[in-house]
PDB file of N, CA, C and O in Angstrom:
ATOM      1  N   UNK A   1     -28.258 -69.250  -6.983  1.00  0.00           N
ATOM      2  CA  UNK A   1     -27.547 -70.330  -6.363  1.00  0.00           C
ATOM      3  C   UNK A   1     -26.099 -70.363  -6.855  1.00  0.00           C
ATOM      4  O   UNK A   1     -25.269 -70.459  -5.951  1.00  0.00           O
ATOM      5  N   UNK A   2     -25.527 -70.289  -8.371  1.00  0.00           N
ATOM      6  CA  UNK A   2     -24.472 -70.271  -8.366  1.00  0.00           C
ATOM      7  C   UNK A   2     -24.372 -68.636  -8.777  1.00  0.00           C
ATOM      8  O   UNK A   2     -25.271 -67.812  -8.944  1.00  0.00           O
ATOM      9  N   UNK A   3     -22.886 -68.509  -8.870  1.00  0.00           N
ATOM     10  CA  UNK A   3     -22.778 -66.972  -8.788  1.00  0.00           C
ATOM     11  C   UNK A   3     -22.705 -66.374 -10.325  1.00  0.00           C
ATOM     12  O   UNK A   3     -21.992 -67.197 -10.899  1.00  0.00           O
ATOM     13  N   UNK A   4     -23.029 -65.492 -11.162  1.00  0.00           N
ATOM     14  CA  UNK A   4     -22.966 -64.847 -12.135  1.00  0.00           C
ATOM     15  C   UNK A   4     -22.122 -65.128 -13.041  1.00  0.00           C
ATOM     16  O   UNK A   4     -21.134 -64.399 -12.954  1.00  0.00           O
ATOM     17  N   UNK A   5     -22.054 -66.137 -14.185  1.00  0.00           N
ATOM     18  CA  UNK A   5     -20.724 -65.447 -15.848  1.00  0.00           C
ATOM     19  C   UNK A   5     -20.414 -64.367 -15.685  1.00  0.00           C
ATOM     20  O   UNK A   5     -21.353 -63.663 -15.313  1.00  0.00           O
ATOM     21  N   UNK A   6     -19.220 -63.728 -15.823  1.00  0.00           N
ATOM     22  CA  UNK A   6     -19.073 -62.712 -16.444  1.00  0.00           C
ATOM     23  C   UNK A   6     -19.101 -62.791 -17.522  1.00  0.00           C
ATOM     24  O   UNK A   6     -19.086 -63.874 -18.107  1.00  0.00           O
ATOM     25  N   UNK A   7     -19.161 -61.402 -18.228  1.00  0.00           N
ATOM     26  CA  UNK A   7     -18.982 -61.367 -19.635  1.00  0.00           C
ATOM     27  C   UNK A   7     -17.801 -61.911 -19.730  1.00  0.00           C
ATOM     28  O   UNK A   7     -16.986 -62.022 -18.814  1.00  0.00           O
ATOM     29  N   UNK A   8     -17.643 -62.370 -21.175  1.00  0.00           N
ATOM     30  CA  UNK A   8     -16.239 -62.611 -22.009  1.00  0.00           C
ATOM     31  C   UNK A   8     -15.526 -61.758 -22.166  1.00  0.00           C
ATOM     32  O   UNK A   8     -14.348 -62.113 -22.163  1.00  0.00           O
ATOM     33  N   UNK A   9     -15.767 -60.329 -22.370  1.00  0.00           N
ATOM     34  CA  UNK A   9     -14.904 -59.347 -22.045  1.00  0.00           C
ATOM     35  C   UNK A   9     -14.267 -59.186 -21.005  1.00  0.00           C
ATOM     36  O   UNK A   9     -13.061 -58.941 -20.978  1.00  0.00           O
ATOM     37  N   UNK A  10     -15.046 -59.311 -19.954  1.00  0.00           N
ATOM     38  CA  UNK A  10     -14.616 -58.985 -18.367  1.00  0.00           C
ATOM     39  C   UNK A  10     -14.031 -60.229 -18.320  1.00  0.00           C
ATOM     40  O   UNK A  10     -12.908 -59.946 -17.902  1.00  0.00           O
ATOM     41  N   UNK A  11     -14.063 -61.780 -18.520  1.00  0.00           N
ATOM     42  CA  UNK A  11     -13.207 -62.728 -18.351  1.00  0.00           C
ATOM     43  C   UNK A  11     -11.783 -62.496 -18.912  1.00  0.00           C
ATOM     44  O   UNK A  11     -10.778 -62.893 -18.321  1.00  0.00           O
ATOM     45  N   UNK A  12     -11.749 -61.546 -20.588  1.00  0.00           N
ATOM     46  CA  UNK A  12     -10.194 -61.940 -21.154  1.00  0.00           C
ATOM     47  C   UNK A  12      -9.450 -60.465 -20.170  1.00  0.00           C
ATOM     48  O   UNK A  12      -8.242 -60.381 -19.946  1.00  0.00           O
ATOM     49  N   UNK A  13     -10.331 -59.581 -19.770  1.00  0.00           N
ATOM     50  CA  UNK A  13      -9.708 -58.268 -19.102  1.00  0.00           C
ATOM     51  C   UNK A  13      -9.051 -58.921 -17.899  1.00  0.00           C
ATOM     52  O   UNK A  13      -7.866 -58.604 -17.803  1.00  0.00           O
ATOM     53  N   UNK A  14      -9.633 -60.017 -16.641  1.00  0.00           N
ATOM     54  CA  UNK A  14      -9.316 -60.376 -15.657  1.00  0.00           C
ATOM     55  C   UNK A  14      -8.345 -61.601 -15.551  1.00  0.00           C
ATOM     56  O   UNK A  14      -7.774 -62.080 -14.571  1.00  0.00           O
ATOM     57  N   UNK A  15      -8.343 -61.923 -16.754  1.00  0.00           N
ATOM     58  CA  UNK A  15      -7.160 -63.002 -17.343  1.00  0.00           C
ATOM     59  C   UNK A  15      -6.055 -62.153 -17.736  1.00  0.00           C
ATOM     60  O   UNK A  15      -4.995 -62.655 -17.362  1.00  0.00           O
ATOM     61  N   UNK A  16      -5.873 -60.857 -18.459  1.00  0.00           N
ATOM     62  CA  UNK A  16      -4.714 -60.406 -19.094  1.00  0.00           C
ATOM     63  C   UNK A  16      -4.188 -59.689 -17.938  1.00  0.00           C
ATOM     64  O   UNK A  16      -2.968 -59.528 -17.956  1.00  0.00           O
ATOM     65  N   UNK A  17      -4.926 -59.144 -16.776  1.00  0.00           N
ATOM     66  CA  UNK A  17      -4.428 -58.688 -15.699  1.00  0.00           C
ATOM     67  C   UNK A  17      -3.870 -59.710 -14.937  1.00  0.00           C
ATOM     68  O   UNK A  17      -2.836 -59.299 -14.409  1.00  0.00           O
ATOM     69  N   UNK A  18      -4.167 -61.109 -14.598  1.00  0.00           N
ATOM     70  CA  UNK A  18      -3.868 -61.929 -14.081  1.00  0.00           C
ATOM     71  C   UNK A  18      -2.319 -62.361 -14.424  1.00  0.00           C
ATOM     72  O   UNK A  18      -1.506 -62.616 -13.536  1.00  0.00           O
ATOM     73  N   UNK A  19      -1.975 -62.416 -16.012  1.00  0.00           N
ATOM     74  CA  UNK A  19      -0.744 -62.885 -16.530  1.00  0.00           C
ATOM     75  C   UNK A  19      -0.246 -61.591 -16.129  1.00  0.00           C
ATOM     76  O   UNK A  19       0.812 -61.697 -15.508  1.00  0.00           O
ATOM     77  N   UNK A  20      -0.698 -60.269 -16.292  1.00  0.00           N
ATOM     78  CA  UNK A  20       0.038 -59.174 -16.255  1.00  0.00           C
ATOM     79  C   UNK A  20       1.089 -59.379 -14.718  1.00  0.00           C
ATOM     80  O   UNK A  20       2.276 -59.704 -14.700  1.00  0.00           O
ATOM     81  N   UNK A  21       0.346 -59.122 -13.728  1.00  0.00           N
ATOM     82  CA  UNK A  21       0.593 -59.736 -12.127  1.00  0.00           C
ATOM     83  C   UNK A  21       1.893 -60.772 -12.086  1.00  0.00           C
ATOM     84  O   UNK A  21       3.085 -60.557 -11.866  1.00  0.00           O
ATOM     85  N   UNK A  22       0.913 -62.392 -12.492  1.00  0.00           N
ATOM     86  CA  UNK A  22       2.113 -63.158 -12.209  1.00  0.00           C
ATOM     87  C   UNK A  22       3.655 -62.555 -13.130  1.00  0.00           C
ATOM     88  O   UNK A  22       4.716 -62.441 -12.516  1.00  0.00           O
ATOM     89  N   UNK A  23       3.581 -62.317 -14.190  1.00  0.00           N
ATOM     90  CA  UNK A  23       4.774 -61.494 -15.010  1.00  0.00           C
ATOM     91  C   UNK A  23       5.757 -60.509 -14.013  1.00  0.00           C
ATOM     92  O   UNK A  23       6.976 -60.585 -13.858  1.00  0.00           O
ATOM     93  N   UNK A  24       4.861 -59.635 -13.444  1.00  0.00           N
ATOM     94  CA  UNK A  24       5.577 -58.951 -12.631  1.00  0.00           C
ATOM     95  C   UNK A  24       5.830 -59.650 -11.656  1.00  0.00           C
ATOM     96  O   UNK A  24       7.035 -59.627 -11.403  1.00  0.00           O
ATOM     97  N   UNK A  25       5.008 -60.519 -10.713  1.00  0.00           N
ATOM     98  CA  UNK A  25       5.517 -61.348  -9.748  1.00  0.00           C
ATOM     99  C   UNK A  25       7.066 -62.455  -9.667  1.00  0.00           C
ATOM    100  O   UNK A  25       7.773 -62.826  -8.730  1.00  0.00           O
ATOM    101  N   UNK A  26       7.092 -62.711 -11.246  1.00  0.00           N
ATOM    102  CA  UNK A  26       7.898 -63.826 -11.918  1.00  0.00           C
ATOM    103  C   UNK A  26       9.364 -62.951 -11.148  1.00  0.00           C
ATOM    104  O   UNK A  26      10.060 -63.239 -10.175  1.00  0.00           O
ATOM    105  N   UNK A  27       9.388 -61.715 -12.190  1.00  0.00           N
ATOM    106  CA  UNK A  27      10.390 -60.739 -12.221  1.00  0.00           C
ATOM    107  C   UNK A  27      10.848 -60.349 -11.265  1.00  0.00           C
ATOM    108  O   UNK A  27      12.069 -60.218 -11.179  1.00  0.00           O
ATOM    109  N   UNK A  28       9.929 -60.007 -10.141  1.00  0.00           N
ATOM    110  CA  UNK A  28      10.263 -59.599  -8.774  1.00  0.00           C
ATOM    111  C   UNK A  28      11.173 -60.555  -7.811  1.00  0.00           C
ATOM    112  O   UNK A  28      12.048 -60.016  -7.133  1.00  0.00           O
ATOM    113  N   UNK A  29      10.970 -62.024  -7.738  1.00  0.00           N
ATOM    114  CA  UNK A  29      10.957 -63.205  -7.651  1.00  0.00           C
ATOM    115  C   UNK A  29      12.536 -63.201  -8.064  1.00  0.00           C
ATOM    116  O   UNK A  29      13.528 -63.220  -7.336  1.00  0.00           O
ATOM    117  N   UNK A  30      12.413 -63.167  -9.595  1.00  0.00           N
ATOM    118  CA  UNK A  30      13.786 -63.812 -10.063  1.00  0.00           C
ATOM    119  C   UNK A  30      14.871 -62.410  -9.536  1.00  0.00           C
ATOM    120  O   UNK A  30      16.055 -62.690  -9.349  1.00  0.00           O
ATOM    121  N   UNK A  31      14.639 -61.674  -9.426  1.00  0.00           N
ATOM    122  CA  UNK A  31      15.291 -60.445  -9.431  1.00  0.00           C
ATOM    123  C   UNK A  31      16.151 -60.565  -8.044  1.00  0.00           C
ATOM    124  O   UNK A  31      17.364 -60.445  -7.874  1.00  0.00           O
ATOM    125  N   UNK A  32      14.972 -60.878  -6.996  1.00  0.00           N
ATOM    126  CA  UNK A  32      15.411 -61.217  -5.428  1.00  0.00           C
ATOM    127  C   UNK A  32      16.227 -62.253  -5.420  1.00  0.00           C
ATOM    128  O   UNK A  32      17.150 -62.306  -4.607  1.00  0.00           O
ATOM    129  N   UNK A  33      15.939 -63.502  -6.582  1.00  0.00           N
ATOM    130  CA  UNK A  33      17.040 -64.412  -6.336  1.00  0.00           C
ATOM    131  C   UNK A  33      18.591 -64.171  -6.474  1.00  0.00           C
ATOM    132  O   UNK A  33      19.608 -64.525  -5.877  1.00  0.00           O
ATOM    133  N   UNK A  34      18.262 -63.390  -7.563  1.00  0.00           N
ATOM    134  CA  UNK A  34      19.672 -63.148  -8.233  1.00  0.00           C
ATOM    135  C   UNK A  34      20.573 -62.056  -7.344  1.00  0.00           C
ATOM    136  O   UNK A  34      21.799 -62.007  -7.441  1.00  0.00           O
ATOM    137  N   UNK A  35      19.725 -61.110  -6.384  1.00  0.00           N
ATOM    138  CA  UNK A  35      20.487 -60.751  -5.534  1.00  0.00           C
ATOM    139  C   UNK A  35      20.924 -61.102  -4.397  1.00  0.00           C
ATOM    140  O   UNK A  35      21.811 -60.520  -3.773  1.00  0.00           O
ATOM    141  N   UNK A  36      20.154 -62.362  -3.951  1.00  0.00           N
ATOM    142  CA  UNK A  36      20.301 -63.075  -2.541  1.00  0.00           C
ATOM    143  C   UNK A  36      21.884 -63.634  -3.392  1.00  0.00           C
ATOM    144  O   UNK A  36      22.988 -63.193  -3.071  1.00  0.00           O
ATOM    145  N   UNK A  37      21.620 -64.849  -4.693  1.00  0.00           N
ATOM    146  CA  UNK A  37      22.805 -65.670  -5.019  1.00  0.00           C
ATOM    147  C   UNK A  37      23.983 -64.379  -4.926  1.00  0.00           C
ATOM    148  O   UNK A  37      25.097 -64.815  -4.637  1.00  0.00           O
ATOM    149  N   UNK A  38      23.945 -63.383  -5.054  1.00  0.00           N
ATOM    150  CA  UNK A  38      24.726 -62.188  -5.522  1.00  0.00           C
ATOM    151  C   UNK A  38      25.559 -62.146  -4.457  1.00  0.00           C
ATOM    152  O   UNK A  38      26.765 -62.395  -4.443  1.00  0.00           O
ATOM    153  N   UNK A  39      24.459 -61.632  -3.064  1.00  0.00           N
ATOM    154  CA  UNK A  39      25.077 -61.780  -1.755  1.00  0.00           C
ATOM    155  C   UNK A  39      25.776 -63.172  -1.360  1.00  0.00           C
ATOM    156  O   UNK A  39      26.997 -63.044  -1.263  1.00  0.00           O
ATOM    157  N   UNK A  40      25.500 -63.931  -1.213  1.00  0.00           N
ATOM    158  CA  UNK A  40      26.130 -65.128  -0.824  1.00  0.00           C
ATOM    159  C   UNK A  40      27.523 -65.311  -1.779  1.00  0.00           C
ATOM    160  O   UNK A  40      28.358 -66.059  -1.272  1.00  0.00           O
ATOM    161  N   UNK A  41      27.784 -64.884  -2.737  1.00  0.00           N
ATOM    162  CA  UNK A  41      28.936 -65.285  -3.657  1.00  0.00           C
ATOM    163  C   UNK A  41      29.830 -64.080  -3.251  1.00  0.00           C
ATOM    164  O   UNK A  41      31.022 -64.225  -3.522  1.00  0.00           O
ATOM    165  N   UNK A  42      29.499 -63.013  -2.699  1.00  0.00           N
ATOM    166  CA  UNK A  42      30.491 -62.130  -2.215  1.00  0.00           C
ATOM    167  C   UNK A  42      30.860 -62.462  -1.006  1.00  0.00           C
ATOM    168  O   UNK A  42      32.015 -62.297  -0.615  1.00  0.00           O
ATOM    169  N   UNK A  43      29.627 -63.123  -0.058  1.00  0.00           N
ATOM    170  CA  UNK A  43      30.225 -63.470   1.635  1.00  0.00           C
ATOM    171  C   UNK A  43      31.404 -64.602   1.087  1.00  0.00           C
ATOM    172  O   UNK A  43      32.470 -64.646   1.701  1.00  0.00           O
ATOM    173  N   UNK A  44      31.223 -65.335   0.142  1.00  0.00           N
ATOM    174  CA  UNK A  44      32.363 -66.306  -0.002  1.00  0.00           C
ATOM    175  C   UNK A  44      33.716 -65.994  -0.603  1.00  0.00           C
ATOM    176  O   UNK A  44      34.721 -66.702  -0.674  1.00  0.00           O
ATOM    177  N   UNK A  45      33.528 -64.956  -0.950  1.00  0.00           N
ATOM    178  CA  UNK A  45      35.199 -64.665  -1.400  1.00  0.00           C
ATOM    179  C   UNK A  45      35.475 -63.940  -0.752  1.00  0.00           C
ATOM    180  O   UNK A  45      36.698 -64.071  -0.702  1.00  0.00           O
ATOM    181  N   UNK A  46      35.054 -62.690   0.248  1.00  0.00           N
ATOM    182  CA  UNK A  46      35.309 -62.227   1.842  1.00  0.00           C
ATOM    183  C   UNK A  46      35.833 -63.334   2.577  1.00  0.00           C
ATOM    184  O   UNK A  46      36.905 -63.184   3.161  1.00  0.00           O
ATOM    185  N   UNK A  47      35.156 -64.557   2.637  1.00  0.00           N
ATOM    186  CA  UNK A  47      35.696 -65.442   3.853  1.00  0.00           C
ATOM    187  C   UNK A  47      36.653 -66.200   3.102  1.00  0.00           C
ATOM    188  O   UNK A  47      37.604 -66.583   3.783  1.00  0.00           O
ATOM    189  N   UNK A  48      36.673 -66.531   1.876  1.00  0.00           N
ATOM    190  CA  UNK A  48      37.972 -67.181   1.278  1.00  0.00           C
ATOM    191  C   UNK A  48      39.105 -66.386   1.077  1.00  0.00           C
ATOM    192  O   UNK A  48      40.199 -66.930   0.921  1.00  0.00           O
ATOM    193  N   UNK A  49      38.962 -64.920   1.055  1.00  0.00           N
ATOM    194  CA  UNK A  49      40.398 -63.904   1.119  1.00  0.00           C
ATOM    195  C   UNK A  49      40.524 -63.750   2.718  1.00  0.00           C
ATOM    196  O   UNK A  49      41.605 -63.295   3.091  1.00  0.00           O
ATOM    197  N   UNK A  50      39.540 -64.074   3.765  1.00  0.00           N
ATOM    198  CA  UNK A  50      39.699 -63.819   4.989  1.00  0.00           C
ATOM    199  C   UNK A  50      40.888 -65.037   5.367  1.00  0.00           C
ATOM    200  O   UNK A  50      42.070 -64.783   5.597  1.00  0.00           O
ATOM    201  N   UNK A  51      40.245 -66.467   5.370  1.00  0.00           N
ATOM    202  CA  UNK A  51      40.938 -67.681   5.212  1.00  0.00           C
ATOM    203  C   UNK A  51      42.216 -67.620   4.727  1.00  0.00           C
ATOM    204  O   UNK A  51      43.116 -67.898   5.519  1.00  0.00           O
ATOM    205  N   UNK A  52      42.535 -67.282   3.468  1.00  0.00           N
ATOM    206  CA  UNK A  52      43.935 -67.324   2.791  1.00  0.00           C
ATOM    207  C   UNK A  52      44.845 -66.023   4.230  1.00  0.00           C
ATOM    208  O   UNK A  52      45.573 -66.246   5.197  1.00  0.00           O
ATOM    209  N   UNK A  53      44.374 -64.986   3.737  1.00  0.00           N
ATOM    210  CA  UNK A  53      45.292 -64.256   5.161  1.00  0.00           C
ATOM    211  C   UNK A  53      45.425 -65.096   6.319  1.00  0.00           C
ATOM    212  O   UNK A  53      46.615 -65.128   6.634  1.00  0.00           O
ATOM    213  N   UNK A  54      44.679 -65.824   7.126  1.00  0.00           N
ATOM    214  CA  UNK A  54      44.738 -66.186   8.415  1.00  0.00           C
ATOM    215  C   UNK A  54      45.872 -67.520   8.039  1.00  0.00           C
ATOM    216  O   UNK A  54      46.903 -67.732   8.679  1.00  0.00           O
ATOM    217  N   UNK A  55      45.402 -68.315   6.872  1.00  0.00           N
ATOM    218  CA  UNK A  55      46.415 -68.907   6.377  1.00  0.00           C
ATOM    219  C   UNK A  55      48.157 -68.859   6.183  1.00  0.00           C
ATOM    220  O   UNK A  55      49.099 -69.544   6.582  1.00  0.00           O
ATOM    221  N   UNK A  56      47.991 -67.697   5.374  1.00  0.00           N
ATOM    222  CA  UNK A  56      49.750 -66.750   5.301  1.00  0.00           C
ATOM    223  C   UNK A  56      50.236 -66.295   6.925  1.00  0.00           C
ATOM    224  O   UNK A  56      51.382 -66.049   7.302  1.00  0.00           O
ATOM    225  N   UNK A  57      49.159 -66.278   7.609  1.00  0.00           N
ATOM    226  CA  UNK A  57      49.862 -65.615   8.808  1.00  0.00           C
ATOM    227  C   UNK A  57      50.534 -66.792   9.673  1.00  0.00           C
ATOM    228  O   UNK A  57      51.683 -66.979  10.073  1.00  0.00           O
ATOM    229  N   UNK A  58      49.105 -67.637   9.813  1.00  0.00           N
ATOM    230  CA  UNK A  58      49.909 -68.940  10.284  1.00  0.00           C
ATOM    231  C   UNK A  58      51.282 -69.846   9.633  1.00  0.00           C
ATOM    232  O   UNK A  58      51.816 -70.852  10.100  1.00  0.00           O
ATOM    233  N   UNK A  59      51.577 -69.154   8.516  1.00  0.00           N
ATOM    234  CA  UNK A  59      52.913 -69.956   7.903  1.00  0.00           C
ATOM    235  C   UNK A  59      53.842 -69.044   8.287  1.00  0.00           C
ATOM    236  O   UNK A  59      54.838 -69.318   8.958  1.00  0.00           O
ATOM    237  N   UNK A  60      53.533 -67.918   7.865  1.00  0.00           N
ATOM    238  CA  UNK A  60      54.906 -67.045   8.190  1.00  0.00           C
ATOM    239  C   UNK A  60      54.864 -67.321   9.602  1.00  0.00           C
ATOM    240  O   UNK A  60      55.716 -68.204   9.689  1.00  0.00           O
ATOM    241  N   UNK A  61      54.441 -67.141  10.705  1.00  0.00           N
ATOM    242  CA  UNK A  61      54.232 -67.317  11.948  1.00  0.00           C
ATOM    243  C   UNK A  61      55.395 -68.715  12.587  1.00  0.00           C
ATOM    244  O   UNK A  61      56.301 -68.655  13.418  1.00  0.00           O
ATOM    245  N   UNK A  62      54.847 -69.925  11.746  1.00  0.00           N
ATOM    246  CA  UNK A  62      55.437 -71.035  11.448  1.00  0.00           C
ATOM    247  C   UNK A  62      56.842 -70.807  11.014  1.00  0.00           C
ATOM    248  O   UNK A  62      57.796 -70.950  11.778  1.00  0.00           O
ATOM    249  N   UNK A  63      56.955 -70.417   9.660  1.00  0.00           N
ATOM    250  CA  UNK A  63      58.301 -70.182   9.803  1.00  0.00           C
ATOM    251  C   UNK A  63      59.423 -69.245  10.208  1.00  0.00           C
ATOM    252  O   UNK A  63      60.545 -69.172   9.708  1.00  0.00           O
ATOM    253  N   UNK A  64      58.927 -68.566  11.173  1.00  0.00           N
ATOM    254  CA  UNK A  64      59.790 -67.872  11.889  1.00  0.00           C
ATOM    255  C   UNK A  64      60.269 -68.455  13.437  1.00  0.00           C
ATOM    256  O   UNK A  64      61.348 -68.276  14.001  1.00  0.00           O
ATOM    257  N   UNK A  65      59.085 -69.204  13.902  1.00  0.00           N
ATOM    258  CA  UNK A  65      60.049 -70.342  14.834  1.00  0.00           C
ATOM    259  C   UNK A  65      60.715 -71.214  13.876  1.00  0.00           C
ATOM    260  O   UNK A  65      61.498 -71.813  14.613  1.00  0.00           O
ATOM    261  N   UNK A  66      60.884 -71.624  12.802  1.00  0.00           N
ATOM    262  CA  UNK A  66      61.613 -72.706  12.315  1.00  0.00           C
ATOM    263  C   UNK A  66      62.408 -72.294  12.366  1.00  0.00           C
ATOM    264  O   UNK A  66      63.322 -72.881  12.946  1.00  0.00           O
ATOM    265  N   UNK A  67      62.643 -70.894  11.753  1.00  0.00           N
ATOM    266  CA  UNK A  67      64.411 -70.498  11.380  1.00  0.00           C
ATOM    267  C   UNK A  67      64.947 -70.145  13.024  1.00  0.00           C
ATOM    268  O   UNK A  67      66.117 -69.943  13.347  1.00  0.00           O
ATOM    269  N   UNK A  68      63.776 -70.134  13.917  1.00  0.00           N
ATOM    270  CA  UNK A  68      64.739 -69.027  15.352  1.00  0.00           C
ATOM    271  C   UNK A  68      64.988 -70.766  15.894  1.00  0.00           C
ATOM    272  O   UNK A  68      66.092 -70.903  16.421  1.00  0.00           O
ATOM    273  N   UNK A  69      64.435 -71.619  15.859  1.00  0.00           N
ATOM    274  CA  UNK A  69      65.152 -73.344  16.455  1.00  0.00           C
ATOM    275  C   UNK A  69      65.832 -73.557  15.675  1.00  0.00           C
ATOM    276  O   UNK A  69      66.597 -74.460  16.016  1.00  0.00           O
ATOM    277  N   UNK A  70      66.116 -72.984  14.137  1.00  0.00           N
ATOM    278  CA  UNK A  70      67.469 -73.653  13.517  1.00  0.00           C
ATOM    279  C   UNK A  70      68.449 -72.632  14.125  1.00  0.00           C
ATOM    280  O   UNK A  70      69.202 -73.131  14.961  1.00  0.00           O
ATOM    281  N   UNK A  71      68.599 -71.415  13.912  1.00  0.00           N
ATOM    282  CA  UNK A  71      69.752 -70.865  14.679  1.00  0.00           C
ATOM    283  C   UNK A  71      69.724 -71.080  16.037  1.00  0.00           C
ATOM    284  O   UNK A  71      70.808 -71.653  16.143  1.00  0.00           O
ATOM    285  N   UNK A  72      69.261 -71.039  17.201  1.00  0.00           N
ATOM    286  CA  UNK A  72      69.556 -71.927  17.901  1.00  0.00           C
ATOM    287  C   UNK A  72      70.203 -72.944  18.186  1.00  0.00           C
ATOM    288  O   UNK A  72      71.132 -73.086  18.981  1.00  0.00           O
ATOM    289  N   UNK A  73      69.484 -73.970  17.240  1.00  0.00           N
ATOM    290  CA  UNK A  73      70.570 -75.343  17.415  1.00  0.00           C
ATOM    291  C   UNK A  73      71.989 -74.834  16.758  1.00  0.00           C
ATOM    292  O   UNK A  73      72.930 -75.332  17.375  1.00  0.00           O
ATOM    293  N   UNK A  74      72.503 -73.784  15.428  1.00  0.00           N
ATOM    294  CA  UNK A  74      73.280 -73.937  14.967  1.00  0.00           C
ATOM    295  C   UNK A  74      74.581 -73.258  16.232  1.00  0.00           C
ATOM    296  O   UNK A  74      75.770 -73.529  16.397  1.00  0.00           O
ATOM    297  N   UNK A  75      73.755 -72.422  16.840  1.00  0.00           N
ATOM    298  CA  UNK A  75      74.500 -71.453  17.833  1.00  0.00           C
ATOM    299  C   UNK A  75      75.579 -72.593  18.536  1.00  0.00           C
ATOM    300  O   UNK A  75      75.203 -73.763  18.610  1.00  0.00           O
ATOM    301  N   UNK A  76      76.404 -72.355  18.848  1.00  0.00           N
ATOM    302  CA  UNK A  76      77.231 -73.073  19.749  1.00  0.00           C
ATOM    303  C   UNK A  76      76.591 -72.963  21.389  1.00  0.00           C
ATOM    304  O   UNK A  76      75.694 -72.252  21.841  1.00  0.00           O
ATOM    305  N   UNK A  77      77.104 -73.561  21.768  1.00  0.00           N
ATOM    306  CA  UNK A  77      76.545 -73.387  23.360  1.00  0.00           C
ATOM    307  C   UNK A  77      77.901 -73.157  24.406  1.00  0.00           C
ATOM    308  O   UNK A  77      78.478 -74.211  24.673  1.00  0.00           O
ATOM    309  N   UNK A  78      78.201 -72.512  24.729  1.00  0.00           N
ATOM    310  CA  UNK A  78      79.126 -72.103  25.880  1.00  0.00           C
ATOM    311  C   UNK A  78      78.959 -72.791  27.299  1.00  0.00           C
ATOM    312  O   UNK A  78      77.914 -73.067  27.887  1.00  0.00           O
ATOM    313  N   UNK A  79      80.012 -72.953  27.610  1.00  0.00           N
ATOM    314  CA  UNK A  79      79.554 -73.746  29.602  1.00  0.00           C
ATOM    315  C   UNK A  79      79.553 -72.809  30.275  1.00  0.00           C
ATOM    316  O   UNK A  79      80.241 -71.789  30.305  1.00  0.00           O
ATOM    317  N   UNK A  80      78.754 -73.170  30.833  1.00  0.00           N
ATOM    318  CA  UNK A  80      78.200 -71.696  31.715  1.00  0.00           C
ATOM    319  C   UNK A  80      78.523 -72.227  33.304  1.00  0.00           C
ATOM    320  O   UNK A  80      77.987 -73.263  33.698  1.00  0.00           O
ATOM    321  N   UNK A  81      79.361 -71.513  34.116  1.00  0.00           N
ATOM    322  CA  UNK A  81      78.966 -71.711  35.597  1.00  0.00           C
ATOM    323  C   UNK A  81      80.375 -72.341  36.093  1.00  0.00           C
ATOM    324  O   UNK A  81      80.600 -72.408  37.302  1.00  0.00           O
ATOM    325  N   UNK A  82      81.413 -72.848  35.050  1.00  0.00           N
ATOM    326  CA  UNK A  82      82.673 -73.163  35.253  1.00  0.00           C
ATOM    327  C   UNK A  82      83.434 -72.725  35.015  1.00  0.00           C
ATOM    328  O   UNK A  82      84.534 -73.197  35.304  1.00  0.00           O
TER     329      UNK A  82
END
């Protein structure tokens, strides 16, 4: 009706394999984490050096109409047509 003891031998053998397992499982586990966090901390400084460029471009961009409407305005203007 109920199922068989094992021996005490065969219990500490199927216990030390058991810790053996989760041990390696632990490792496997932490190992994958540390390369997922690994990946994700490189996509972020890719997109934060991506950002800063798109950044610099939009300023220089910026200030090159500033300076072409300041010479402009500084330009004199001639009458044209008289």
């Amino acid at each position: 009706m109920y199922p068989a003891i094992p021996e005490p031998t065969t219990l500490a053998h199927l216990h030390d394999r058991a810790k053996a397992e989760a041990s390696r499982l632990r490792g496997e586990a932490v190992d994958d984490f540390w390369r997922g966090a690994n990946a994700v901390w490189q996509r972020g400084l890719h997109s934060g050096e991506a950002l800063a460029q798109r950044s610099a471009a939009r300023l220089r961009a910026s200030l090159a109409r500033h300076a072409r409407s300041r010479n402009a305005a500084a330009t004199p203007q001639t009458p044209t047509g008289v």
